[in-house]
C-alpha positions, 0 to 999 in steps of 0.5 A: 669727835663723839668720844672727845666731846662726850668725854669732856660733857661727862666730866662733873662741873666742880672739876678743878680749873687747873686739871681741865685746863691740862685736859683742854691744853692737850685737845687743843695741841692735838687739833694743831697737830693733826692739821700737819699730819698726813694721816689720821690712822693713829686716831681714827675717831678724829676726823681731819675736819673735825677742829671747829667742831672740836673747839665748839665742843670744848667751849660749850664744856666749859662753866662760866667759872672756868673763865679765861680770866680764872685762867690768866690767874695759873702761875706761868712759867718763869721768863729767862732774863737777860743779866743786867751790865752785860752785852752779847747775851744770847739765851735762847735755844733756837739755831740761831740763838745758838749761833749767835752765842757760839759767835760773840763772846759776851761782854761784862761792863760796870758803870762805876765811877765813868770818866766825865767824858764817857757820861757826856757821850751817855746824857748827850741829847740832839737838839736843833740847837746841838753842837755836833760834837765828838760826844754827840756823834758817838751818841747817835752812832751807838743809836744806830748801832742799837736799831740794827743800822750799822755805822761799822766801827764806832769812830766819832765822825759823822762820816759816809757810813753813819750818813748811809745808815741814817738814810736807811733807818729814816727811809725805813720810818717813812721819814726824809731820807736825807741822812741829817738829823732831825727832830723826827729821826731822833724822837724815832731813834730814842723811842725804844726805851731799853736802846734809848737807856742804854749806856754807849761808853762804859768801863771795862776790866782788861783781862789776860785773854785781852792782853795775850795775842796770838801768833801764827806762822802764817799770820792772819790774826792781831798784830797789836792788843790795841787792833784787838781790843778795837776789833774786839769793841766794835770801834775804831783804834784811834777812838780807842785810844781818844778815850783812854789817852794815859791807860797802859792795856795791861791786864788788870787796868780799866779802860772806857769802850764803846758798849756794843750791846746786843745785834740783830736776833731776828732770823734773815730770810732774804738780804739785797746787796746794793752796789752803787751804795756799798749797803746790805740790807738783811729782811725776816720771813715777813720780808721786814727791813731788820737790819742794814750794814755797810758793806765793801762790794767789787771793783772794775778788775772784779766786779759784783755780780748781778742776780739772785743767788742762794745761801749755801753754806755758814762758816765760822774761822773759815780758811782761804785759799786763793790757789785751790791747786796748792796745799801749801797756799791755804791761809788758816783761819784768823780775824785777819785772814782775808776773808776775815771770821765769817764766810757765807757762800752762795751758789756762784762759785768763789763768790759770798759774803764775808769779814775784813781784816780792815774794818775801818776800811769798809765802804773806802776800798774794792773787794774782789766781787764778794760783798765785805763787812766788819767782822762782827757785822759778818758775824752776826749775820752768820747767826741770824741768816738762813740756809737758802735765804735769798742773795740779791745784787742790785 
């Protein structure tokens, strides 16, 4: 401690701030350091309980022109930004940003020349006096979507999973958890002002790669460009198909899609699959609600089973295989293999979370006890949870 602060009493005052703010940043970073260390053998004259003194020693070398008002005026490091007019865009490089990136493609999408129905669904506002119509609901289910409550595929009903996932966000705000609309849930839903500017449908360029499916001698992938495409923008084929009655999807055209924008980015340290609600609910390290999904869980041939499990394994493209004892039965991977794009094990043998062939089919059908998602809900989870993280059945 004697040679750090005497080093820093000896330096001459008219010293330029951005040299001893370098000088102070790096004695700050060794107290950080050291309190994680084991050892102190390395530096010796610094002893394991000495950073309050330290940290008293470099305020006291500091001149009242070395101000931390002087300091906010150094240049910062330049912020990456997300490009503008393009979903799924994850720049980050911890795992999880990385997984994230590996899982969903991003996706380019203009805003020129919108058909009038697609800029009735993005102005839409609720009112107690509203029409609930098809425009509104997509409104509210890309909200939902957008405040990390999955509707599952975007369809323009106010159905089951849209009601769950209102209930969840409004329980969530401590607001009444009663599944309707409300002046409180709106004013809640539109707060953020980036998710409340954002534009739920929106025109998009079909591609080659749109229009080529492919194929497998033993299945598992799409059977259409419309299932695809669907899929693909996290709506259901008969919205799809709603929005652009008279468009071929033929490479080249341009068709109106649900804009799916960005999934939860925060790290899942602990989900609770609900079996009586069909619901996962996904919460970080601080044990924060970040996310909700609607989910398929077991029947009476095959229950969900009860307990706290562990996370132990990621996969993406995951293969299946009903009959272990058969090489021949492994089913390879697909967005239509059973297991869907994602399978997330737990340490209960056989049994995880994972994709569905059938995302419109979710929450209105049994699984075999494993808890079933979208594909693009399994997906995102797969890039935010954590190795370990807690599995709970309730």
């Amino acid at each position: 401690m004697f040679l750090v602060s005497s080093y820093l009493k000896r330096q001459p005052l008219h010293k330029s701030l951005p040299n001893r703010i370098l000088i102070i940043s790096a004695l700050m970073a060794s107290v950080a350091l050291s309190g994680c260390s084991s050892s102190n053998s390395e530096t010796p004259e610094i002893k394991a309980d000495s950073s309050e003194q330290l940290k008293e020693d470099i305020l006291e070398a500091l001149t009242p022109e070395d101000s931390l008002e002087s300091a906010r005026q150094q240049p910062a490091e330049p912020v990456k930004q997300l490009r503008t007019n393009v979903s799924q865009q994850f720049i980050g490089d911890t795992p999880s940003q990385l997984r994230l990136a590996k899982a969903f493609q991003e996706l380019p999408y203009s805003l020129e020349a919108l058909p009038e129905k697609a800029q009735q669904v993005n102005t839409a506002q609720w009112t107690p006096d509203a029409i609930l119509d098809e425009n509104l609901i997509i409104k509210i289910q890309g909200l939902l979507n957008y405040n990390h409550h999955s509707v599952g595929a975007v369809d323009g009903r106010f159905g089951g999973n849209v009601i769950k996932a209102l209930q969840v966000f409004q329980e969530r705000y401590g607001l009444e958890a009663d599944g309707q609309m409300s002046p409180e849930t709106w004013a809640k839903l539109t707060e953020n002002e980036m998710i409340a500017s954002q534009p739920v449908l929106v025109n998009y360029d079909l591609t080659k790669e749109d229009v080529t499916l492919i194929s497998h001698p033993k299945g598992q992938q799409f059977t259409s460009i419309l299932e695809a495409l669907a899929e693909k923008f996290h709506m259901s084929q008969g919205l799809l198909l709603r929005l652009n009655p008279e468009t071929p999807l033929e490479e080249g055209n341009t068709i109106v899609v649900y804009n799916p924008y960005q999934p939860n980015e925060q790290e899942v340290h602990r989900v609770v699959a609900v079996k009586a609600k069909n619901l996962l609910y996904a919460y970080n390290d601080a044990d924060e609600l970040v996310a909700s999904y609607p989910t398929t869980m077991g029947s009476v041939y095959k229950p969900s089973p009860e307990g706290e499990y562990k996370v132990l394994s990621r996969i993406k493209d995951p293969t299946y295989n009903r009959d272990f004892s058969n090489e021949d039965s492994v089913l390879p991977p697909g967005p239509n293999n059973p297991v869907g794009s994602v399978w997330i094990g737990i340490n209960k043998p056989s049994y995880g979370i994972h994709g569905s062939p059938y995302p419109e089919k979710i929450s209105r059908q049994n699984s075999s006890g494993c808890v079933r998602l979208t594909n693009w809900d399994a997906l995102g989870l797969y890039g935010t949870i954590e190795e370990g993280a807690e599995v709970e059945f309730l």
